[in-house]
N, C-alpha and C positions, 0 to 999 in steps of 0.2 A: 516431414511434420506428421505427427499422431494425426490421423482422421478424427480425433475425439476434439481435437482444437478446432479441426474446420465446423465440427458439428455447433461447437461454443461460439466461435463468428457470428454460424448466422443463425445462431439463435438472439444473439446480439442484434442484430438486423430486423429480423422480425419482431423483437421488442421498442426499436424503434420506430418502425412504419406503424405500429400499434400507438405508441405513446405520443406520436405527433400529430397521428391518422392523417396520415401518407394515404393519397388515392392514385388511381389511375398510371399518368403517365409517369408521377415522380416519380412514385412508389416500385415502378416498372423499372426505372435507369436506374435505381439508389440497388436495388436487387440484383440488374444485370451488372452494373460496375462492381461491385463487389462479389459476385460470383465470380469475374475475370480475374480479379486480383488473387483472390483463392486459389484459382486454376494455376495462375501463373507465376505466381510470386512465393511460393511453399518454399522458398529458398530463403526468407525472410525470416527473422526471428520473430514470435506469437508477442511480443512487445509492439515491435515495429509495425507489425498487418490491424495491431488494433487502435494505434495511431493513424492509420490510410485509411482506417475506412470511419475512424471518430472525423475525421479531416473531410472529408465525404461527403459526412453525414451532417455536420455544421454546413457545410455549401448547400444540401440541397435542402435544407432544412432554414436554412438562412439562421440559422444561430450560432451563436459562438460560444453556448455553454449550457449543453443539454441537461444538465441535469444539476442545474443552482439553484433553484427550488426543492430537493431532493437533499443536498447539501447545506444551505440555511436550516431545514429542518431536524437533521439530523445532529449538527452543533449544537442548536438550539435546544431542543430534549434534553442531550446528555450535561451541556453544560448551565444548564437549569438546574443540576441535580448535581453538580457539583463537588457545591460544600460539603452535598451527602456521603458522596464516594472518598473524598478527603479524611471525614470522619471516621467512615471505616476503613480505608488506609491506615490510620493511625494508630485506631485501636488494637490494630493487629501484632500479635509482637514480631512476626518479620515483614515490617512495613516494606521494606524495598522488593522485596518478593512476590507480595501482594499486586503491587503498583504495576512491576514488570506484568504480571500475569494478566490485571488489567488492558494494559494496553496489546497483548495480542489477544487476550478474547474480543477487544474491539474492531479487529481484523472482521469481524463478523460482516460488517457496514460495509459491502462493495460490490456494488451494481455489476464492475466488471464480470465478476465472479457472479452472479446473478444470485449472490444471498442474504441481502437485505432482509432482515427478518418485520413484519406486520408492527410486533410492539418489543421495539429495540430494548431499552429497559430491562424488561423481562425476561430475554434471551440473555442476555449482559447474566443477569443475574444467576440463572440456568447454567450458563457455560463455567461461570466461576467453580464450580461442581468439581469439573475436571479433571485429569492431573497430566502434568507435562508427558506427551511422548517422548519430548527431545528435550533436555534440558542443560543448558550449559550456563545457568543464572551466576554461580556459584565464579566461574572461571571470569565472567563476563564484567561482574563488579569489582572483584581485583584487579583486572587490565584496566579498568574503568579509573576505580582509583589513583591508579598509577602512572594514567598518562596525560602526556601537557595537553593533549587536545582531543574531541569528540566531534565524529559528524554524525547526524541522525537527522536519516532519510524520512521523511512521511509519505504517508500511504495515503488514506484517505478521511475525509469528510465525516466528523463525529469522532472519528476514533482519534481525531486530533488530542479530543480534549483529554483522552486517557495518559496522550503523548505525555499530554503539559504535566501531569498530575506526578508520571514516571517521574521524568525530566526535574519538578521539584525535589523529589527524595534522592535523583543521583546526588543532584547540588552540584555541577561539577562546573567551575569559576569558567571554561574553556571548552565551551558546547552549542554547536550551530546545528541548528535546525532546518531544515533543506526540505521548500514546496517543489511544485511544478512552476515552469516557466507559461503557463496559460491553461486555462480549464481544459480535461480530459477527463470524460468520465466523473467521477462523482470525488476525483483524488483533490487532495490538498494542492490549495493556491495559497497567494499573499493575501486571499481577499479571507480565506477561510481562518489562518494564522493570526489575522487581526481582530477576524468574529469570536474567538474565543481567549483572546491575550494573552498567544503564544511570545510574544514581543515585551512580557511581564519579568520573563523567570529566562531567556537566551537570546541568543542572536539567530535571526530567521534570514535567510535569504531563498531566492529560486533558482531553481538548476540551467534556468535560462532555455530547458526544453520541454514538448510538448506530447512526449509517450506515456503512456501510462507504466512508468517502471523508469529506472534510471540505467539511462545508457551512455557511460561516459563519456564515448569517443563525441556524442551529439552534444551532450552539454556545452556550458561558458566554460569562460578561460576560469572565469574566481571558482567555480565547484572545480573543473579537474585541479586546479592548486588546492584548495582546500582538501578536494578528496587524496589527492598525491602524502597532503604530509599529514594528514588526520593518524593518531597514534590507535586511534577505533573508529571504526565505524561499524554502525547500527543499524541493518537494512528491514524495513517493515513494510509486511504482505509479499503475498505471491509475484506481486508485479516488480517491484525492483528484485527480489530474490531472482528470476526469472533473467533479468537482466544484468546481474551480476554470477549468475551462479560459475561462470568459467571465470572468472577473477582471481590473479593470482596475490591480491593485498590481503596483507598478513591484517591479524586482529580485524575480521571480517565476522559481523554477528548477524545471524538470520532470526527476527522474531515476526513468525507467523502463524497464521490455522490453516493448513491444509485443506484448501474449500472443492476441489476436486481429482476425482482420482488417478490423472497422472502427477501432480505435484506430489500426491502420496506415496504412489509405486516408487519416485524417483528419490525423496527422504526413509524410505524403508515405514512408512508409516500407514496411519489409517485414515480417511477421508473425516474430516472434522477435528482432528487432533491438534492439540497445543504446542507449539515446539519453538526453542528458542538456542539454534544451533551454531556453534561455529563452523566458519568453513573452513576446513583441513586442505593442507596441500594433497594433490593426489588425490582430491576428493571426483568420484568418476559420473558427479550428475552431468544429465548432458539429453538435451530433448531430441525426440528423431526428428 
């Protein structure tokens, strides 16, 4: 494992004994337990070690969903503002391009990745600026159109609502939406999907697990069948790309922002960039 991931652990860690104000003795075990895990578990995939110690961190913290207050508000902002974002969708003349690019500048919103911006809104609006690193929109809504069935993985909290907004312009009769099977981190649940009436415009289910990323061997039986025969699938943010990136399912789509710099070394890309990539057979990502 990159020493740059264990540096992002526990910075994770210490943003927590911070936001809970952790004293003393907790503060003491929540540190030492998760330093041993570091030590000793580098054999784990950066998915998996930030479920052990979100898992942890609910015990010692005695909560079961550190950051739903973080999540409420971040829905809530964006999908306040909605109909606004809908309008300029529309007005645009390649609205499904627009939509797509929306929803990975909303990759923005992710505590894991520790880049929540102050006044989301106005980063949203910032980012739109952009232009794709990686771009494979063109390839993506052809398969799209084409095929009897769509899965699309969510990421996180706010950036849902960008989800919903895509997800209207696909239109596609045969498209499941896939939360978490329990709050991790600030990523989409059933509770988030229902906060913004993702359950409007698809069919929503959860992966029935509890990482921040999807990891199929861990999932239910209904996602690995759903993900088995899905003719696309639509993986968004670093955390499922992460956890999919050896995958060998065909029509495999990565739409995310590159939020730190080995996700970028490892897409040929630059730290903050826009990319919406398929995954190639023979494709050689792969984290130390």
């Amino acid at each position: 494992m990159d020493n740059r991931c264990l540096t992002c652990h526990s910075k994770t860690v210490d943003l927590l004994i911070d936001k809970f104000n952790l004293q003393g003795e907790v503060a003491g075990d929540f540190s030492s337990e998760v330093n041993h895990l570091l030590t000793n578990c580098k054999h784990l995939s950066n998915p998996y070690l930030a479920l052990l110690i979100h898992r942890l961190a609910k015990k010692k913290i005695q909560n079961d969903d550190l950051y739903r207050e973080e999540k409420k508000h971040a829905n809530s902002i964006l999908n306040s503002q909605y109909k606004k974002w809908v309008a300029f969708v529309n007005e645009n003349d390649e609205s499904l391009h627009i939509a797509a690019k929306l929803a990975v500048v909303g990759n923005i919103v992710d505590y894991g990745a520790h880049s929540v911006p102050t006044n989301i809104p106005a980063k949203i609006e910032e980012l739109l600026a952009l232009d794709f690193a990686l771009d494979d929109r063109d390839e993506m809504f052809a398969e799209i159109e084409k095929a009897e069935s769509v899965l699309y993985l969510g990421d996180n909290a706010g950036e849902i609502v960008f989800d919903k907004l895509f997800i209207q312009h696909l239109n596609h009769p045969n498209l499941t939406y896939v939360v978490r099977g329990n709050p991790i981190i600030n990523d989409v649940t059933l509770e988030d999907a229902e906060q913004v009436g993702m359950q409007d415009v698809c069919r929503v289910i959860s992966n029935g697990h509890d990482a921040p990323s999807t990891l199929v061997d861990n999932c239910s039986e209904e996602f690995q069948e759903l993900y088995t025969k899905a003719a696309v699938v639509i993986s968004k943010g670093q955390g499922n790309f992460e956890g999919l990136l050896n995958e060998k399912k065909e029509s495999l789509y990565f739409m995310l922002m590159a939020k730190c710099d080995i996700m970028a070394e490892m897409l040929g890309v630059n730290k903050g960039d826009l990319i919406i990539t398929k995954k190639q057979e023979g494709s050689l990502w792969h984290l130390k």
